[in-house]
C-alpha positions in Angstrom: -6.9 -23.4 -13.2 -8.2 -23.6 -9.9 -8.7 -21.7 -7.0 -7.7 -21.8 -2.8 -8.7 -19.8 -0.2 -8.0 -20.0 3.5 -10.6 -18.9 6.0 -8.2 -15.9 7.2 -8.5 -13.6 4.3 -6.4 -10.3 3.7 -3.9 -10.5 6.4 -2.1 -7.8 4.5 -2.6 -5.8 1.9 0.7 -4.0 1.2 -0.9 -2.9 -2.3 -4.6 -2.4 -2.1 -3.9 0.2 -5.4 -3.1 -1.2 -8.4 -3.2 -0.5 -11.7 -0.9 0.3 -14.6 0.1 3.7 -16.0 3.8 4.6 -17.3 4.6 7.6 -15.1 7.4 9.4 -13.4 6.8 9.1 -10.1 9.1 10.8 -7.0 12.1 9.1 -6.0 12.9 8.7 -2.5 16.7 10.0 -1.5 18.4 7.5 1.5 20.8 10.0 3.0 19.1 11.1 5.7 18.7 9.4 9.2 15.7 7.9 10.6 15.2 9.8 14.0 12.9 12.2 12.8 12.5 15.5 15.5 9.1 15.8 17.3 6.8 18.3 16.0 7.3 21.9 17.8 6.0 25.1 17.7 6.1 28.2 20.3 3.6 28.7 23.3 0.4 29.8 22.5 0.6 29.5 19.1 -2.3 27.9 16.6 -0.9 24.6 16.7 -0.6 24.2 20.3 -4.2 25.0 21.1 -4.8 22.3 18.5 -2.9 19.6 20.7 -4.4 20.9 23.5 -8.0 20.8 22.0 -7.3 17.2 20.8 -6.2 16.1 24.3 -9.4 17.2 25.4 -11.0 14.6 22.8 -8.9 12.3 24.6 -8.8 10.1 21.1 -8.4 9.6 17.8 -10.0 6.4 15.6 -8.0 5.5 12.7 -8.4 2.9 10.4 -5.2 1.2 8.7 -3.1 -2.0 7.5 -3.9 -5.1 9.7 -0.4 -5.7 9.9 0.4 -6.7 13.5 2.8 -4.0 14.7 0.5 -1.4 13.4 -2.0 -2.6 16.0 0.2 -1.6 18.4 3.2 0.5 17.2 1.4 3.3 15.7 -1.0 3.6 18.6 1.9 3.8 21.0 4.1 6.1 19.3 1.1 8.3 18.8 0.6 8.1 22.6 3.8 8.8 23.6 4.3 12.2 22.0 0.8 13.4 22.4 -1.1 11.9 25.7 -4.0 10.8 23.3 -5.0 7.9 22.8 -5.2 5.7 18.7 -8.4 3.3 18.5 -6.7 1.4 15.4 -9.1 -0.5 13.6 -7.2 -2.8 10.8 -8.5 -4.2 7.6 -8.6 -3.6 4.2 -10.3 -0.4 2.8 -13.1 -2.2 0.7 -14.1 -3.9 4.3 -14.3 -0.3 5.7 -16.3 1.0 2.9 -18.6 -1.5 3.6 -18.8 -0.8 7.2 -18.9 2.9 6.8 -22.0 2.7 3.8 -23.6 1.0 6.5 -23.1 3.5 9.4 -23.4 6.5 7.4 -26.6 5.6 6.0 -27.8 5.3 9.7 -26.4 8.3 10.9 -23.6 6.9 12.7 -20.2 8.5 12.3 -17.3 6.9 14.2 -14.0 7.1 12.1 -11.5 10.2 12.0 -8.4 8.9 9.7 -7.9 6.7 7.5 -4.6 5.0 6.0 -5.1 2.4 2.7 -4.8 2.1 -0.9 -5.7 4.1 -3.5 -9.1 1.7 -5.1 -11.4 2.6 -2.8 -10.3 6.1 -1.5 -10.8 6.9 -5.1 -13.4 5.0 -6.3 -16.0 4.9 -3.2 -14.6 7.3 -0.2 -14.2 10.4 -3.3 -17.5 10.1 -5.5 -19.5 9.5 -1.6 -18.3 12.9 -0.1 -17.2 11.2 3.0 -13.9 12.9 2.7 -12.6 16.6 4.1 -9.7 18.2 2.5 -6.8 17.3 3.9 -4.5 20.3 2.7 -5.8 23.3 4.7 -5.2 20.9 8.1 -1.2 20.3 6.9 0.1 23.5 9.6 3.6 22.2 10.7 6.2 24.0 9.0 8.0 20.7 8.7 5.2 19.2 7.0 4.7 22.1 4.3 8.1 22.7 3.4 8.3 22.3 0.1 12.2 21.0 0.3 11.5 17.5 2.1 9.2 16.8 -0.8 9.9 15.3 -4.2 7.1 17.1 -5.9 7.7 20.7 -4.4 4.5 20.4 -1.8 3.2 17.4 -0.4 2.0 14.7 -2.8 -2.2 14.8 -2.9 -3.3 12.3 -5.9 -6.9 13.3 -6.2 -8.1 15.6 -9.0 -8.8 18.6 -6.8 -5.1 18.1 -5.4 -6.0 18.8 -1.9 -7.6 15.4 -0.1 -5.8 12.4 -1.1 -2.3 12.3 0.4 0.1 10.0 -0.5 3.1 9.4 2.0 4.5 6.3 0.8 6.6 5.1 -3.0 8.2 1.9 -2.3 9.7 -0.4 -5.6 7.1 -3.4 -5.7 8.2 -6.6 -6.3 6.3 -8.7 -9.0 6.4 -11.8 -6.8 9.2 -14.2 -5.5 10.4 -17.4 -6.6 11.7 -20.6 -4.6 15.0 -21.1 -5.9 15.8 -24.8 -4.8 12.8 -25.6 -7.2 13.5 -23.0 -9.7 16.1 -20.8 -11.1 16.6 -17.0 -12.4 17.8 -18.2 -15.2 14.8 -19.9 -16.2 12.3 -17.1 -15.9 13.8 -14.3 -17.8 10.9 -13.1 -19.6 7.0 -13.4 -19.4 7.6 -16.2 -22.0 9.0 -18.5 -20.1 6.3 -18.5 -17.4 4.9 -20.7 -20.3 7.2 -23.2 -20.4 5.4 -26.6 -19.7 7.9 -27.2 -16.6 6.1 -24.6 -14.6 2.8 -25.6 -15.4 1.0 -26.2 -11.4 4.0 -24.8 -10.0 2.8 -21.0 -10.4 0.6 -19.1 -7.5 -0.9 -15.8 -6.8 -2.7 -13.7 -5.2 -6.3 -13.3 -6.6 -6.3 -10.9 -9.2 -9.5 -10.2 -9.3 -9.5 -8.3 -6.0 -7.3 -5.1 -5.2 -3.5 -6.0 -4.0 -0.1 -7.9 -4.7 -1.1 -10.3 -7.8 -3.5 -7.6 -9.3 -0.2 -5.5 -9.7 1.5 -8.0 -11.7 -1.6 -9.5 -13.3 -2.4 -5.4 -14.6 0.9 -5.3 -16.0 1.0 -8.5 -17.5 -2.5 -7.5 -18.9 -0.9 -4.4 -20.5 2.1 -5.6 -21.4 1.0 -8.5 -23.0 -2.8 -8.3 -23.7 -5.4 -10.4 -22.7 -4.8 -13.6 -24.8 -1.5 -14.2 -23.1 -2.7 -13.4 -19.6 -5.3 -16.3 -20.5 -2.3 -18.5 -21.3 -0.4 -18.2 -18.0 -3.6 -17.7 -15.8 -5.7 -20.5 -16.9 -3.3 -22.6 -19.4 -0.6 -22.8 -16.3 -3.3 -23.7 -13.8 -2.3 -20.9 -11.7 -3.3 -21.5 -7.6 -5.3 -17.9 -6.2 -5.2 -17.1 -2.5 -6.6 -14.0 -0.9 -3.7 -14.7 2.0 -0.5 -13.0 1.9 1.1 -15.5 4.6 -0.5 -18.4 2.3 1.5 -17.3 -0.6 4.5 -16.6 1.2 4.2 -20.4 2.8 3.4 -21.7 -0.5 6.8 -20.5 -2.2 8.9 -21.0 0.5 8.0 -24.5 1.6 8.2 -25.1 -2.3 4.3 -25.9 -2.5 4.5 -23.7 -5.8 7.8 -22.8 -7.3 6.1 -19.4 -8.3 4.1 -16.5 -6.4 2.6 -13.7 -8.2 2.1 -10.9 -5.9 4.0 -12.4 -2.7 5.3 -9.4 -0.6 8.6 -8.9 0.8 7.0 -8.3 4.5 5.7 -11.8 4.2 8.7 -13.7 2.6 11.0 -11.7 4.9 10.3 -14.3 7.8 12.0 -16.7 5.5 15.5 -14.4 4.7 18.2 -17.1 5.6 16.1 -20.1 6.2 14.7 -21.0 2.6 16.5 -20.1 -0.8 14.0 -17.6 -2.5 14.8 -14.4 -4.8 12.3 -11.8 -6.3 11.0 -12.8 -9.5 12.0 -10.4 -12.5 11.0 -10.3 -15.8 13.3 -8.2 -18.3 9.9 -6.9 -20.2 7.9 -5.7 -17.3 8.7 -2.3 -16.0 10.0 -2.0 -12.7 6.7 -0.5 -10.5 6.1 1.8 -7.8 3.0 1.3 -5.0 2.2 3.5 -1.6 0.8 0.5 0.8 -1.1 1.4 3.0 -0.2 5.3 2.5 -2.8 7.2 1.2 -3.9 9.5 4.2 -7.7 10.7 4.4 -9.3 12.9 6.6 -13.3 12.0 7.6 -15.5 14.3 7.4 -18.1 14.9 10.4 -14.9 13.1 12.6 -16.4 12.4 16.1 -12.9 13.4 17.1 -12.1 16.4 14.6 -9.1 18.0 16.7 -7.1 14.5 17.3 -7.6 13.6 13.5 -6.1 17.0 12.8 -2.9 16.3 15.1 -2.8 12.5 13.5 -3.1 13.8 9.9 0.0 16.4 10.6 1.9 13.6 13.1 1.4 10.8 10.6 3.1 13.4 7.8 5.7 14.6 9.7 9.1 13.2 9.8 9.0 11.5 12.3 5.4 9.9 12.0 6.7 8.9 8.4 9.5 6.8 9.6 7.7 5.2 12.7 4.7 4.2 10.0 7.2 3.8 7.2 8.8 0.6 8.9 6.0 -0.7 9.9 4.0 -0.5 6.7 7.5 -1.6 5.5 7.5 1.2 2.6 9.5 4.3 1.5 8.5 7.7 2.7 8.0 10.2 0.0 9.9 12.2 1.8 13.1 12.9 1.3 14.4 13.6 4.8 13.2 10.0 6.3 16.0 6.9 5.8 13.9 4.1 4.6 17.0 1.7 4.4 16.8 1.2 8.0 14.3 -0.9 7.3 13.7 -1.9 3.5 16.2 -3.3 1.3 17.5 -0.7 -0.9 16.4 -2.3 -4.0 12.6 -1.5 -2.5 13.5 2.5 -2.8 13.1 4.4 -5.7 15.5 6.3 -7.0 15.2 10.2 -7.3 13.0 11.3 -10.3 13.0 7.7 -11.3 10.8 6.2 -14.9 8.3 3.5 -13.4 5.0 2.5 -13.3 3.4 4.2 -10.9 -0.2 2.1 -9.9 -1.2 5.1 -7.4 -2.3 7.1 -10.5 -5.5 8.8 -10.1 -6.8 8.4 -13.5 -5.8 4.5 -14.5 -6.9 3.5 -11.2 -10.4 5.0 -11.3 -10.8 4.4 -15.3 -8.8 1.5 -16.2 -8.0 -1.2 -13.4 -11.3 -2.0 -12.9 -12.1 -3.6 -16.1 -8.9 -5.7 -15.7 -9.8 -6.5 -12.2 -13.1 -8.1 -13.8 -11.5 -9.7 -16.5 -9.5 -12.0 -14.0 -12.6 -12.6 -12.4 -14.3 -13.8 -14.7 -10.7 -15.8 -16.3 -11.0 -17.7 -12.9 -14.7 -18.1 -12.7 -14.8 -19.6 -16.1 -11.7 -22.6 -15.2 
């Protein structure tokens, strides 16, 4: 086995949460369209003086998916409907929780929102207190009503229900497969990504580090125990990058027939030029991930009015659909048309059986101990 790396680490991290835990997780209905309405309310009333406060902050920092329309996109969007401005700082959230240990512990508190995965908002931003609840803020009639979501209310993962909300449920792919180089019909099962043929011609995202090949690696870790993860990992000399675009290069220019945790965002570039097809395995259950859509709310916010407007915006129809294309996921709610911009084999169906790698419990008590056995699989080839 051995391992690559480009200097430009985590691009994109569609699927910082991962995990496995057999669950019913919400569906997300396609009928209705995409223009959502702006969020309204009568003169004077308690939501107006908050949009007028939050103007007065001027701004609103929010950290997010490094994607590159989110850079710009969100910001503008959020601009246009509100005349205040987004300081959108991207990267992955174990890079903020780094930043933020550092800036905490010197008194310095700078960020207002954040949008990422699930590992770190439960297993650092939670047990630190950095976090307000984020359930007394939700005012917008649109954003309460229990109709538009799946669950009855709006869909908070953490234990106390009220500070963790999750916006996105998108299908997640396994990986992708270059199809000059190799065929469906070969790779049926997760036996046959032992057969001697692929052996060098299988890649991944590191699996040792929250996103895309963790997802597969935890359920081929669950599915098939540790002995045959060791097989494919290290017997089929499997290539590691931490670089979504790497991956998606790799299989499409046919560098590696094989990529473990390649995204469709990334391989999308590649629709019509290059013959490549998800990879699917008839023994691993079909999974469901939020990207970059777990919504927090920072507490001592240097802007606490704006985060409160973002925090509503970002969950309201129409935030979910502007976010929901660019993150490229499905929004939980059931009023927002994902298939304007995600294939309709990426959104789940209503009331759906899948694995759902958001849970609270498998996340914080079981990934991480999978997450160190790749580590230390890759360390030891």
């Amino acid at each position: 086995m051995h391992y690559r790396r480009r200097d430009v680490l985590f691009r994109y991290l569609p699927a910082i949460g991962v995990g496995l835990l057999v669950a019913c997780a919400p569906g997300t209905p396609t009928a209705a369209p995409t223009s959502a309405p702006a969020p309204t309310s009568s003169a004077n009333s308690a939501w107006d003086r908050l949009v007028a406060a939050a103007q007065q902050e001027g701004k609103v920092v929010v950290s997010g998916p490094p994607a590159p329309d989110a850079r710009t996109k969100l910001p503008d969007a959020f601009k246009q409907r509100f005349n205040i401005d987004v300081d959108y700082l991207a990267g992955n959230s174990s890079q903020l929780a780094s930043r933020l240990e550092s800036e905490r512990a010197a008194g310095q508190y700078t960020i207002d929102v954040s949008l990422g995965g699930p590992d770190t908002v439960y297993g650092t931003f939670l047990p630190n207190k950095w976090l307000d609840p984020l359930k007394p803020v939700l005012t917008l009639p649109e954003v309460v009503d229990p109709k538009v979501w799946p669950t009855g209310a709006p869909w908070f993962r953490d234990p106390g229900g009220d500070t963790s909300l999750q916006i996105f449920n998108s299908i997640s792919p396994i990986g992708y497969i270059n199809t000059s180089l190799v065929s469906p019909e070969e790779l049926r099962t997760t036996d046959d990504l032992l057969k001697p043929q692929f052996k060098g011609k299988i890649a991944s995202y590191d699996p040792s580090v929250n996103g895309g090949g963790l997802i597969f690696g935890s359920v081929l870790y669950v599915t098939r125990g540790a002995d045959f993860a060791k097989q494919v990992y290290q017997g089929q000399q499997v290539a590691f990058t931490r670089d979504y675009q790497q991956i998606a290069d790799w299989v499409a220019h046919g560098s590696y027939a094989i990529g473990f945790g390649a995204t469709p965002v990334f391989m999308a570039q590649y629709q019509g030029a290059v013959p490549f097809a998800q990879l699917v395995l008839s023994d691993i259950k079909t999974i469901v991930a939020g990207g970059f859509g777990i919504v927090s709310l920072w507490n001592q916010a240097p802007h606490p009015n704006a985060a409160k407007v973002f925090a509503n915006w970002i969950a309201s129809r129409e935030g979910a659909a502007v976010y929901g294309a660019i993150d490229g996921s499905a929004p939980v709610r059931t009023d927002v048309d994902a298939s304007a911009w995600l294939d309709k084999s990426l959104i789940p169906a209503p009331n759906g059986d899948y694995f759902d790698v958001y849970d609270y419990k498998y996340v914080v008590e079981q990934r991480q101990p999978i997450a160190k056995f790749y580590d230390g699989l890759k360390n030891s080839g």
